[in-house]
N, C-alpha and C positions, 0 to 999 in steps of 0.2 A: 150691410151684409148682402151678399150676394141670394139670389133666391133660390131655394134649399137643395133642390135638385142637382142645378147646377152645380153646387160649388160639393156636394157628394159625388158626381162625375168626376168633375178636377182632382176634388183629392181623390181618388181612385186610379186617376192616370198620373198623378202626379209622385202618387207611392209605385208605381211602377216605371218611371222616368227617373228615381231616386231622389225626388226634389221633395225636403221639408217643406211642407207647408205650416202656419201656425193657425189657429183658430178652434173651433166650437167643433170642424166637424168630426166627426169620429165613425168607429166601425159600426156604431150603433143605428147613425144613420141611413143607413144602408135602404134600400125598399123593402119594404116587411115580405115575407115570400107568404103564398098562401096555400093551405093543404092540396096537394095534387097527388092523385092516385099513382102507382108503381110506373103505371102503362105509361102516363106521360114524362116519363123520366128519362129519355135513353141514357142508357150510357157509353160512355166511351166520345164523349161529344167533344172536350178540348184536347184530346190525341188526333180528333179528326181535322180539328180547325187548326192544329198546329203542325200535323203533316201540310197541309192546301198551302198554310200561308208561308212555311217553310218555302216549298219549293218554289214558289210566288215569288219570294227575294231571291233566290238564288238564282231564279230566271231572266229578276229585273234586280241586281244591286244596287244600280245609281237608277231611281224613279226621276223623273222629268217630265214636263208639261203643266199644263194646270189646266185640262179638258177636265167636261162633266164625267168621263168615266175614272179618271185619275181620281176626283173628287170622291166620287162615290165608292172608290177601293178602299180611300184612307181612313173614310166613316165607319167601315170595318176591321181596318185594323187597329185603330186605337179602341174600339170596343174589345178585339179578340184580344189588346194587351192589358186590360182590365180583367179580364174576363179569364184569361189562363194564366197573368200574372207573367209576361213576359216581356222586360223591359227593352230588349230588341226590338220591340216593335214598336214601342211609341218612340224609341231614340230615331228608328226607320221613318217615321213620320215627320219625327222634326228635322230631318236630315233634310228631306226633300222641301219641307215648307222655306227651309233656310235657302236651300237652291233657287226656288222658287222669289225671293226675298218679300216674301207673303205677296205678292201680286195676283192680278185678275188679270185673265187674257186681254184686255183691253184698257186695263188702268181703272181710277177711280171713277173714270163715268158710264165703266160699265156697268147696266141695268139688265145685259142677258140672264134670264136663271140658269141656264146650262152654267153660264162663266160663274156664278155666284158659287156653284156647288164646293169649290176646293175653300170658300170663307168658311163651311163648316168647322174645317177639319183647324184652320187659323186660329178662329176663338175659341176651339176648346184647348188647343195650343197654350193661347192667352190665358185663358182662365186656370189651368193644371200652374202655370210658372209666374208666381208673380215679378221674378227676376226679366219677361218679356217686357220689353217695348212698349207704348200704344202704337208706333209707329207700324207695329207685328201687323195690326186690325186695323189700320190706318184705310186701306183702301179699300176692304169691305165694308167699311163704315159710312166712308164717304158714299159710294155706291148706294148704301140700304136709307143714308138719310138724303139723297137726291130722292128717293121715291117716295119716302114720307112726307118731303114737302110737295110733292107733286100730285095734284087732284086726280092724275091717270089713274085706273084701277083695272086693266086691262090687260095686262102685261104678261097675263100666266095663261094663254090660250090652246096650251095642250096639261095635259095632268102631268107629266113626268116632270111638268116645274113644278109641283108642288114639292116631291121632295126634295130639288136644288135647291131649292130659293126659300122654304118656311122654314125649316130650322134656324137659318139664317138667323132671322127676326125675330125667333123668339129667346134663340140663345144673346143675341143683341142686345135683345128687351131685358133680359136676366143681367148681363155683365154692368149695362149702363142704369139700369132699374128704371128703362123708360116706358110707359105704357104704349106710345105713341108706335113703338116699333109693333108690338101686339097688333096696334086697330089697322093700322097698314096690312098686316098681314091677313089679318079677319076679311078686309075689306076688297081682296086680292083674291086669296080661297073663295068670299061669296060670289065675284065675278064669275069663278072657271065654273063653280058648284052650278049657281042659278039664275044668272044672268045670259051666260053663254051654256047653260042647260046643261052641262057635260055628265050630272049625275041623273043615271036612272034610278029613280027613289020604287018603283016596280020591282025591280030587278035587285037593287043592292050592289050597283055594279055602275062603273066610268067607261063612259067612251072615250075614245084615246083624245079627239079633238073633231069638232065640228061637221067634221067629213064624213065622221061615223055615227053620229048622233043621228038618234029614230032609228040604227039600224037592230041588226042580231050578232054585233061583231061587237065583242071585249075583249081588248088586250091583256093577254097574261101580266104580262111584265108594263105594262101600265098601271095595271091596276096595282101590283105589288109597289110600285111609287109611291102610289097615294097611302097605303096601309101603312107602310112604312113612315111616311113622313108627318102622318097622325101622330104615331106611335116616339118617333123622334119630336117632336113639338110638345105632345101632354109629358114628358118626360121631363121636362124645363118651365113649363105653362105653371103660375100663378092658379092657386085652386081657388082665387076668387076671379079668374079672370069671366068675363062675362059671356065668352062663348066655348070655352071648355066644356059644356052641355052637348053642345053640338058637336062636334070634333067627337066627342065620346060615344054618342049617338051613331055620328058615320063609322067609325069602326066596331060599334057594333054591328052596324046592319049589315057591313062590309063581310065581317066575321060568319054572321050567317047566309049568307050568298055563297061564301067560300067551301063554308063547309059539306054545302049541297050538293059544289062543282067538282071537289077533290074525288080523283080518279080511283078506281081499288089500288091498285100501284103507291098509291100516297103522293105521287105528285100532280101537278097540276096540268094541261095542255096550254098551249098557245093562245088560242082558240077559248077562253072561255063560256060562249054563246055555243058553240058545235064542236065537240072533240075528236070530232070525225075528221075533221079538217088541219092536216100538216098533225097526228096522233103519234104519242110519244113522250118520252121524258123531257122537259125543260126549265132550268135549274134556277135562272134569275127570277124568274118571275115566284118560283114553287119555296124558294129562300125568304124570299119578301115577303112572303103571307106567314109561313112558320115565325118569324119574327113579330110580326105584327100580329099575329094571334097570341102567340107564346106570351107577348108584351101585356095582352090584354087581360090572360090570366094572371099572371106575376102582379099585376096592378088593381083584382080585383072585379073588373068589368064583363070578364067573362069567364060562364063555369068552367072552371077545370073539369067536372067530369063528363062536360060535353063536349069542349076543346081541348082537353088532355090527350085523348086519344088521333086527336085530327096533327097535332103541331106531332107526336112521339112520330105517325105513320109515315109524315113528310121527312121530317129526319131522315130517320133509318132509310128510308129512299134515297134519299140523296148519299148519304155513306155508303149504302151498297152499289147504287148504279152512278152517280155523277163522279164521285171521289175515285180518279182512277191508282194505278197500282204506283207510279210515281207521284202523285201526288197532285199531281194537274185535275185539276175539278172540271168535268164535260160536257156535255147537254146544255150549256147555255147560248141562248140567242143572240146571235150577234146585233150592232148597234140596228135598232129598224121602227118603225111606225106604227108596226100592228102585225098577226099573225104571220105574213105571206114574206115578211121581210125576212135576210139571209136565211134562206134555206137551201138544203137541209142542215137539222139541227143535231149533230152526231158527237160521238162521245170526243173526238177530235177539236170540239166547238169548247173555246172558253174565252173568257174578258177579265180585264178588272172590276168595273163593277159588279161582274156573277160571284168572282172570290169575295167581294165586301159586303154582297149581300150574303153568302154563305157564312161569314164570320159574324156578319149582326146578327142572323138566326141561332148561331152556337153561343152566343154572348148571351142570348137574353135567354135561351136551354138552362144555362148554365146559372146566370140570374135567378132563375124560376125553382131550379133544382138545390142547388146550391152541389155539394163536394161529391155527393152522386155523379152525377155525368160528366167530370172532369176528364176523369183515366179512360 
């Protein structure tokens, strides 16, 4: 049997894809919610996520490619199709994976984490439909077990691979019930973490990659990678795995870093070392933390009445000022390395991965809250 998380995702996408499943899991299994105050509740959170991702398809009806930002769209829409129950969107998903005929920009020897990112959206594919393939996972598999046989541990030399590339392996780890895809992964995170120093354990805060390390520059939307793909990995992670401590650990300390840096506005700057610099709303990186905090109260880890108020503030931020009047979500950063890249950052500014971040943060709102913040 699949490991329990998982296969409570799948069925969740998979009753919103209209596909029976058979087995144990049930609505019971669901993540237990944990008492949150009123404040961290908004509402109105899946009318928001389903105006964005509306106009989102209606912008792009046939999706195409298999870029890290294409990837990191569809991580959110199959969350927002769980999450508001709407089965257009995961059919939207498999539409394109089908286009795509599950491939990697490179085929199966590729080992880019940028290119790995659309595998997410593959296996949870795979795992909702048992009517799929292996063939569906065929080439991120091959991809993820070229690196488990391979002693390299090197390979993730900027943060924003952590979230392409470790869910991967752990959703991997989960479908094949291999541990081996776990330690790869462990042993890959410990490189970027403390090998190539990328965490400041000071601070509670990643520099984007090497360049930046020892300085006073943290990437918004870097660091919302890494929260993020915390938060996606303990969602599937084995609660005896042996570094689940840790992983739990950096999103805490993450969490209280964040909390300190959130701006009165409720969002986050660019910039989170100096808010002085490039000051203003920006939405991918301010997504990625509400998510990832939001995650860690839902799960537990962190108080609600000290993070209830932080994830409700970021919301409603982003609904008032990023979610414009059609529907197009704005203030996100275009693709870039660190603060100084595309700018400026104006309400005319949006991506796909800012909408997939915007719908992981309202998925897991909505997770946390439950039928509160739907309407």
């Amino acid at each position: 049997m699949r490991i329990r998380q998982i296969a409570v995702r799948a069925s969740l996408l998979a009753s919103a894809m209209g596909v029976v499943v058979t087995g144990s899991v049930t609505a019971g299994a669901q993540q237990s919610r944990h008492a949150v105050g009123q404040s961290a509740c908004p509402v109105g959170v899946g009318a928001a996520m389903t105006k964005v991702n509306d106009h989102w398809l209606a912008q792009n009806p046939t999706p195409k490619g298999v870029a890290w930002t294409t990837g990191a769209y569809f991580v959110g829409d199959l969350a927002a199709s769980r999450a508001v129950g709407t089965p257009g969107y995961a059919a939207y998903a498999a539409k394109w994976a089908a286009s795509t005929k599950f491939a990697l920009k490179n085929g199966p020897t590729d080992t880019y984490a940028n290119d790995q990112t659309v595998g997410q959206t593959y296996l949870e594919l795979y795992a909702a439909d048992p009517r799929h393939p292996a063939v569906d996972i065929a080439q991120i598999k091959a991809s993820l077990d070229s690196m488990v046989a391979s002693t390299k541990t090197d390979d993730w030399w900027w943060i924003d691979a952590l979230f392409m590339a470790m869910p991967d392996f752990a959703e991997l780890g989960a479908v094949e019930r291999d541990p081996a895809y776990l330690d790869k992964m462990y042993a890959e995170f410990h490189d970027t973490k403390q090998v190539r120093a990328l965490w400041d354990a000071s601070r509670g805060l990643w520099w984007r990659d090497q360049t930046f390390a020892g300085g006073g520059v943290y990437w918004s939307r870097g660091n919302g990678w890494v929260i993020a793909a915390l938060a996606r990995v303990l969602d599937v992670l084995p609660a005896a795995d042996p570094h689940r401590a840790e992983y739990v650990l950096t999103l805490q300390q993450m969490a209280a870093a964040l909390k300190a840096d959130q701006q009165p506005s409720g969002f986050w700057y660019v910039d989170l070392g100096d808010p002085t610099v490039y000051p203003g709303p920006e939405t991918s990186g301010t997504a990625f933390f509400t998510y990832g905090i939001a995650w860690g109260i839902d799960h537990g880890i962190l108080d609600p009445a000290v993070y209830g108020p932080v994830v409700a503030k970021a919301w409603n931020a982003m609904a008032a000022t990023s979610v414009q009047p059609d529907g197009s979500l704005g203030y996100v950063q275009g693709p870039a390395s660190g603060p100084g890249d595309s700018q400026p950052v104006t309400a005319g500014s949006t991506a796909s991965y800012g909408v997939g971040a915007f719908l992981l943060a309202g998925s897991e709102l909505i997770r946390m809250c439950g039928p509160l913040s739907v309407h």
